[in-house]
C-alpha positions as CSV (number, residue, x, y, z in Angstrom):
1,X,0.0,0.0,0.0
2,X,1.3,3.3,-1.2
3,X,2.5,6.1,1.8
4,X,-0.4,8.2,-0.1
5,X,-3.1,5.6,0.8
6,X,-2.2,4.3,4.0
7,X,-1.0,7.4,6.1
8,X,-3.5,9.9,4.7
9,X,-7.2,8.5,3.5
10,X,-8.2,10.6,0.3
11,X,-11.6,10.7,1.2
12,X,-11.2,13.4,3.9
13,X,-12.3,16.6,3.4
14,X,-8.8,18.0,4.3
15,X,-7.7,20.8,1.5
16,X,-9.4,24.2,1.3
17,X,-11.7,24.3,-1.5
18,X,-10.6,28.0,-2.6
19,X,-7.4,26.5,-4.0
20,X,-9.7,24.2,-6.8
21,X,-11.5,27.8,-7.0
22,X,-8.0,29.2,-7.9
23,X,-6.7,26.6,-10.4
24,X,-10.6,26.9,-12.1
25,X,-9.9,30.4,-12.2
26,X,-6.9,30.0,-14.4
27,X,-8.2,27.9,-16.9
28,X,-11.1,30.1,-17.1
29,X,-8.7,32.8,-18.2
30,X,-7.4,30.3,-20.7
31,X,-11.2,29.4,-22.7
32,X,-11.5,26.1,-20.6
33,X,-15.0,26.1,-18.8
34,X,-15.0,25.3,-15.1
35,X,-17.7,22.9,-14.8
36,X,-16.4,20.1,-16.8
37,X,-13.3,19.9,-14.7
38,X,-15.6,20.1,-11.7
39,X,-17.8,17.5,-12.8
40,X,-14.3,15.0,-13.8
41,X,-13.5,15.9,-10.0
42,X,-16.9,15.3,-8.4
43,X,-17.1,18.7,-7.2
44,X,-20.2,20.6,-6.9
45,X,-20.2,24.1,-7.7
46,X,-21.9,25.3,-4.2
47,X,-18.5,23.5,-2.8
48,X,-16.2,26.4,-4.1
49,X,-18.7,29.3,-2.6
50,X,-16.6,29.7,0.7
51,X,-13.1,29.6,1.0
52,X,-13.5,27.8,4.4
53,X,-15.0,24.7,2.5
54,X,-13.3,21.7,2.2
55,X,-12.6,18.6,-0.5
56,X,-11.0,15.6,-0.4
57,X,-7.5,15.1,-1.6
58,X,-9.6,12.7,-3.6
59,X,-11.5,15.6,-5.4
60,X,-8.2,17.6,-5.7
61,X,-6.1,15.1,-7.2
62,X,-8.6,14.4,-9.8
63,X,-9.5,18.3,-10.7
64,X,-5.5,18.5,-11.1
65,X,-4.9,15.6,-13.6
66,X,-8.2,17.0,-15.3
67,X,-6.6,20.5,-15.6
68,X,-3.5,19.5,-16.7
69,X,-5.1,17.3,-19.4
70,X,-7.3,20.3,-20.6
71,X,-4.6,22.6,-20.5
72,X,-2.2,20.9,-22.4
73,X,0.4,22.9,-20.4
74,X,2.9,21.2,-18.8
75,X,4.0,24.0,-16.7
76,X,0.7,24.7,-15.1
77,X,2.4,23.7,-11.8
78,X,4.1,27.2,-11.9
79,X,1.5,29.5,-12.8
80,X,-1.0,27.5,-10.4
81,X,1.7,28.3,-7.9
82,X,1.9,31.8,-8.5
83,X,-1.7,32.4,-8.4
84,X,-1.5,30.9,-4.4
85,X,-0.7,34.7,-3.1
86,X,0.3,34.8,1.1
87,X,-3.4,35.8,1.6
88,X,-4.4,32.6,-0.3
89,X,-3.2,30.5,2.7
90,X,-4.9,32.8,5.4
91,X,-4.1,32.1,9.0
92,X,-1.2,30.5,7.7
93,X,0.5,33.6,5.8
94,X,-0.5,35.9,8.7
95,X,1.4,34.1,10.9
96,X,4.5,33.8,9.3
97,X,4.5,37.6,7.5
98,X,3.6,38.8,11.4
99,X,7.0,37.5,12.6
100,X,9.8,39.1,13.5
101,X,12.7,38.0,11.4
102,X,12.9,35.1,8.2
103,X,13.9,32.8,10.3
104,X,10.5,32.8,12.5
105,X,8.6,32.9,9.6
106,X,10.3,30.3,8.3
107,X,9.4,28.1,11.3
108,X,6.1,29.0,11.9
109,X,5.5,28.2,8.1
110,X,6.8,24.7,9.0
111,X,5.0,23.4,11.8
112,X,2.1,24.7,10.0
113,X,2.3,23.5,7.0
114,X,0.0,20.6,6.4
115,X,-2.7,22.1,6.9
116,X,-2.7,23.9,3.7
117,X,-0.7,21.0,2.0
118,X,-1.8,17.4,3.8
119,X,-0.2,15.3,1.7
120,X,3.4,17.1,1.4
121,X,5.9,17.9,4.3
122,X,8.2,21.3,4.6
123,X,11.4,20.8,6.3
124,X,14.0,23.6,7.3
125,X,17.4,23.3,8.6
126,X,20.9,25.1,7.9
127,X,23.8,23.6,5.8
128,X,27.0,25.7,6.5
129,X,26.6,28.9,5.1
130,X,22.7,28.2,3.6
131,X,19.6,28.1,4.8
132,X,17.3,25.3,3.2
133,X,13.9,25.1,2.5
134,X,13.4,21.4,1.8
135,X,10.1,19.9,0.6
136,X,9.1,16.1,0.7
137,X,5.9,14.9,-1.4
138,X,4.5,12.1,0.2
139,X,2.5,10.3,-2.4
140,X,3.1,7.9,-5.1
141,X,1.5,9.6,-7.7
142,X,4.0,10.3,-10.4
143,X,1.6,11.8,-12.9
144,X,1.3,14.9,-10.3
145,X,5.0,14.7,-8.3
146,X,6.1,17.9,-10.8
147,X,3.0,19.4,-10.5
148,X,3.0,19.4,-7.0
149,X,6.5,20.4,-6.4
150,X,6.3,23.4,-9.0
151,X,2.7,24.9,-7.1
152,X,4.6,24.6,-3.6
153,X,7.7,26.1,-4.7
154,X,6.5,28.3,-7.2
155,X,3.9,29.7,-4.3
156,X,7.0,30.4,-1.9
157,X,9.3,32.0,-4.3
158,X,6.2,34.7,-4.9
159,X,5.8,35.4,-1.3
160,X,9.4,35.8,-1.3
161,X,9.1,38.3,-4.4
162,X,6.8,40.2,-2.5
163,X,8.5,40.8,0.8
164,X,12.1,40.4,-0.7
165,X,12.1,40.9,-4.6
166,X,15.5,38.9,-5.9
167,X,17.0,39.6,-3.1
168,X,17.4,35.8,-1.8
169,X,18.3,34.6,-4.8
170,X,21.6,36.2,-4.3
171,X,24.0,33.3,-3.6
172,X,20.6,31.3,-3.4
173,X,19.4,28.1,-5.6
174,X,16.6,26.2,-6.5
175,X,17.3,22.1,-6.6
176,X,14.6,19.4,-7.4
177,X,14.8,15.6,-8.0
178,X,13.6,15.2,-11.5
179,X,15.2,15.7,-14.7
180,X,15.2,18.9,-16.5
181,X,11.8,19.2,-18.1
182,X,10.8,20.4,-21.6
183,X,9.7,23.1,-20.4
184,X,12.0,24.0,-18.2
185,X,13.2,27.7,-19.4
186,X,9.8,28.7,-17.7
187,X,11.4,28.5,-14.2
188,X,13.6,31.0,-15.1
189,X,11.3,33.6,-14.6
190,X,11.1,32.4,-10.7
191,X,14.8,31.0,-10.4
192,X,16.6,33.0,-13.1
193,X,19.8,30.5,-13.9
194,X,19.9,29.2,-10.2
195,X,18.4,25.7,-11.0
196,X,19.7,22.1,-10.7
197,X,17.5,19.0,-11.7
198,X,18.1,15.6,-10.9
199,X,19.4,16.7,-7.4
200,X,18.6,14.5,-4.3
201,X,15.8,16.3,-2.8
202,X,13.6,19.2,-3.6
203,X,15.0,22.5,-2.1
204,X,15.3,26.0,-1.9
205,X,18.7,27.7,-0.6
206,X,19.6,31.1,-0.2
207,X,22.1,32.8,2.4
208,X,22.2,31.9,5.6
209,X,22.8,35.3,6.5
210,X,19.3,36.5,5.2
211,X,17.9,34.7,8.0
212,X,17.9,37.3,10.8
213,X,16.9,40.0,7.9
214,X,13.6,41.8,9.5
215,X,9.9,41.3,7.9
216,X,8.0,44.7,7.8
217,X,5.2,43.3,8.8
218,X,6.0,42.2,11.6
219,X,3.0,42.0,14.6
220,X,3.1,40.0,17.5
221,X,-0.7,40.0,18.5
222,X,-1.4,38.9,14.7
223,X,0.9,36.4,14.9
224,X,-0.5,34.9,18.2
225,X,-4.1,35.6,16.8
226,X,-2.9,33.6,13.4
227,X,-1.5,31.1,15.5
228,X,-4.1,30.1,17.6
229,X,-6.3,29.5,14.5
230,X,-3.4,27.7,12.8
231,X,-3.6,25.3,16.2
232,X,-6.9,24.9,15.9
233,X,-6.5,23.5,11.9
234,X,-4.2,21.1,12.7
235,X,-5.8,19.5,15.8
236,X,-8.7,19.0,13.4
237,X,-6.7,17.8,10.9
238,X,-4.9,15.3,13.2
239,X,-7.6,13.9,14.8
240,X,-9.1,13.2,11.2
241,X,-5.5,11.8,10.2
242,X,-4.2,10.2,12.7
243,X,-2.5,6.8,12.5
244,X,0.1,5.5,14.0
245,X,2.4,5.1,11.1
246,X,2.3,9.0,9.8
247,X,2.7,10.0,13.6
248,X,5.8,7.7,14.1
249,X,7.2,8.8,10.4
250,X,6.7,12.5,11.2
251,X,8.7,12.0,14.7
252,X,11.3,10.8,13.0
253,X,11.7,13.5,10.2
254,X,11.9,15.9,12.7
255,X,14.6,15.2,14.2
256,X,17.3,16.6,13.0
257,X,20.5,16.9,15.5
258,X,21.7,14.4,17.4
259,X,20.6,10.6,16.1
260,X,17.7,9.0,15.1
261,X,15.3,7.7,18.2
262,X,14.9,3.9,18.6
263,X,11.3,2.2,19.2
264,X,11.3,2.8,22.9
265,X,12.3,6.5,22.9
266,X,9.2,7.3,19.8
267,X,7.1,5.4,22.1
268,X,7.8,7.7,25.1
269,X,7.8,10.9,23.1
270,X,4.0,9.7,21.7
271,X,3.0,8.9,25.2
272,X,2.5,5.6,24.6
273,X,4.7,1.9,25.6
274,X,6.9,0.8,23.0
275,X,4.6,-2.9,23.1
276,X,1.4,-0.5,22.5
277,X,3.2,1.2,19.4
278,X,4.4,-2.0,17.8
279,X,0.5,-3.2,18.2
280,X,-0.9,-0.1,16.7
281,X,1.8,-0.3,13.9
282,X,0.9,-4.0,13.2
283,X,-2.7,-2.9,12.7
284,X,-2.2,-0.7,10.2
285,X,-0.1,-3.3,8.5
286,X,3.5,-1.4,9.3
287,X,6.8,-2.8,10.7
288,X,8.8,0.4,12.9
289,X,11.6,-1.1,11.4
290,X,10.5,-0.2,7.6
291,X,9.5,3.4,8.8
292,X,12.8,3.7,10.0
293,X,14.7,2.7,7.1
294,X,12.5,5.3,4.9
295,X,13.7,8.1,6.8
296,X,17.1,6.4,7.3
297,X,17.3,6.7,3.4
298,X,15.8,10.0,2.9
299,X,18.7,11.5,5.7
300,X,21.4,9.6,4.0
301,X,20.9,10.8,0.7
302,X,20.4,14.3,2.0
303,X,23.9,14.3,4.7
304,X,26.1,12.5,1.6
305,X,24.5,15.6,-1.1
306,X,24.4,18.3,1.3
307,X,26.7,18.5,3.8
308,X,30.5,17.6,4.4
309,X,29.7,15.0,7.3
310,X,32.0,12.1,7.4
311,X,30.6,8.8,6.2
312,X,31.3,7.5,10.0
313,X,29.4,10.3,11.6
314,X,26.3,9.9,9.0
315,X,26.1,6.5,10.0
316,X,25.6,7.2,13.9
317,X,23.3,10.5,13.3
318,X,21.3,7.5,11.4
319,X,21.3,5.6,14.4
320,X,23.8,2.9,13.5
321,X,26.1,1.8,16.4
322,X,28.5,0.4,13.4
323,X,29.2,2.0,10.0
324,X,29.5,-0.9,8.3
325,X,25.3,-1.9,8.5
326,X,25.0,1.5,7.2
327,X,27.3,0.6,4.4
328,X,25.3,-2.9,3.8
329,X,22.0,-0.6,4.2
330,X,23.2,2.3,1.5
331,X,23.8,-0.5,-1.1
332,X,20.5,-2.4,-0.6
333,X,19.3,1.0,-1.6
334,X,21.4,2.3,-3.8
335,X,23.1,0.1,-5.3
336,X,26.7,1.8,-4.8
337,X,28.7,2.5,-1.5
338,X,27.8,5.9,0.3
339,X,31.4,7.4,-0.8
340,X,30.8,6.3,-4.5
341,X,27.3,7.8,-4.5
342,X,28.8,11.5,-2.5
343,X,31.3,11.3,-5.4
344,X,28.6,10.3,-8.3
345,X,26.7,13.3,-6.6
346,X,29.8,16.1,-6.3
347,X,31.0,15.0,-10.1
348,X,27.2,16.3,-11.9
């Protein structure tokens, strides 16, 4: 069973229905009528009235194949993106343009972020002089992964035009896992030159330095007024999402100093025994074990690609007591050693 499936059910109504209102809006403007790529997606008109409505990642997925189809453009993923202004995420933007500083913002905008985006995860973290904004899709639906990378991306590189202009793309790239596209020359006009395909993960960098730059914006009783709704949309959300698996994965993920928790200690950080996880996880089908060695991969590729750890030290941040399972583990993967693939990766 696919991450997609089992960790998220489609069926919820999870995803605001003013961003199917925005992406009908766009192929309006392009002589496509809206109502047959409502009635493709099961969406009733009435739905898109309010922007606090909701559809189902169901709905959504279908109203995006549908749109790309009708289109005809394969680049829709940006100007879908640029059409998702900071108001069009609500409490979410206010929160993060009523910091103080980028950094804060930055933060805010990641422990938020499913709510707006259920199915993806936003990760941020510093690599020696850069700041990295890293995005992970978590679904197995390859028809839509660029789609859904360019619409995240392509919405946070606007925000950032607003409040910053080009300003962070001084010194700053734009890296994503797939190979270039046909039409790739229309991320220039979001990236300028500053874009690498077939990189290990899907990030945005810029310099480090820019993270303490001020937003002008900045208002604390927003930002706790934001926040509080923001709290409130994810303790729904979770409550409707829940499972054991997508709790124990996103534990993991976040972690990012020190090594990666065994069973025991995600049991005790989720309140729960470590003999009650491993029932909950069996339930639902999953081993801790395979969870582990998702995330285990995932970290890997990122500390050989991004950073100048030693191959020693990225085998105990992964949790491995010696470096040789990691070595086994790397090639069960990857097929090469993890100095072969750092040297593969520093050679392109």
């Amino acid at each position: 069973m696919s991450r997609y499936s089992s960790e998220l059910a489609v069926d919820l109504p999870v995803i605001k229905a003013h961003y199917a209102d925005i992406l009908c809006q766009l192929l309006e403007e392009r002589g496509i009528r809206r109502q047959p790529l409502l009635k493709a997606a099961a969406i009733r008109s009435s739905a898109l009235e309010h922007p606090d409505n909701l559809i189902t990642i169901k709905q959504f997925v279908a109203l995006s194949r549908t749109a790309l189809e009708h289109s005809g453009d394969p680049a829709l993923g940006l100007a879908f993106g640029r059409r998702l202004k900071f108001t069009t995420h609500g409490a979410l933007s206010q929160a993060a343009i009523s910091s103080d500083t980028i950094e804060e913002a930055l933060k805010v905008l990641i422990k938020y972020f499913r709510i707006r985006f259920p199915y993806m995860g936003l990760d941020f973290y510093t690599d020696g002089d850069d700041a990295v904004i890293e995005l992970k899709v978590e679904h197995d639906l390859q028809d839509l992964y660029v789609f859904n990378v360019e619409v995240v991306l392509a919405s946070i590189m606007e925000v950032n035009l607003l409040l910053f202009g080009t300003r962070l793309l001084e010194g700053g790239s734009c890296r994503l896992t797939y190979p270039r596209p046909a039409h790739w020359q229309a991320y220039q006009g979001l990236f300028a030159d500053q874009v690498r395909f077939d990189a290990c993960a899907n990030q945005l960098r810029f310099r480090r330095q820019f993270l303490d730059l001020p937003i002008a914006l900045s208002n604390p009783v927003a930002r706790r007024v934001a926040e509080q709704q923001c709290e409130e949309e994810q303790r729904q959300l979770e409550s409707q999402t829940a499972s054991a698996a997508g709790r124990v994965r996103r534990l993991l993920e976040s972690v990012r100093t020190g090594r990666l928790p065994v069973l025991e200690q995600v049991a005790d950080s989720l309140g729960v025994s470590s003999r009650t996880l491993r029932r909950q996880l069996s339930a639902e089908g999953v081993r801790f074990q395979a969870i582990l060695d998702r995330v285990r991969h995932a970290r890997a590729l990122e500390l050989l690609t991004a950073s100048a750890a030693t191959i020693d030290d990225i085998a105990d941040r992964l949790g491995y007591s010696d470096p040789s399972n990691f070595g086994r583990a790397f090639r069960k993967w990857e097929g090469v050693s993890p100095s072969a693939y750092r040297a593969r990766q520093s050679s392109r």
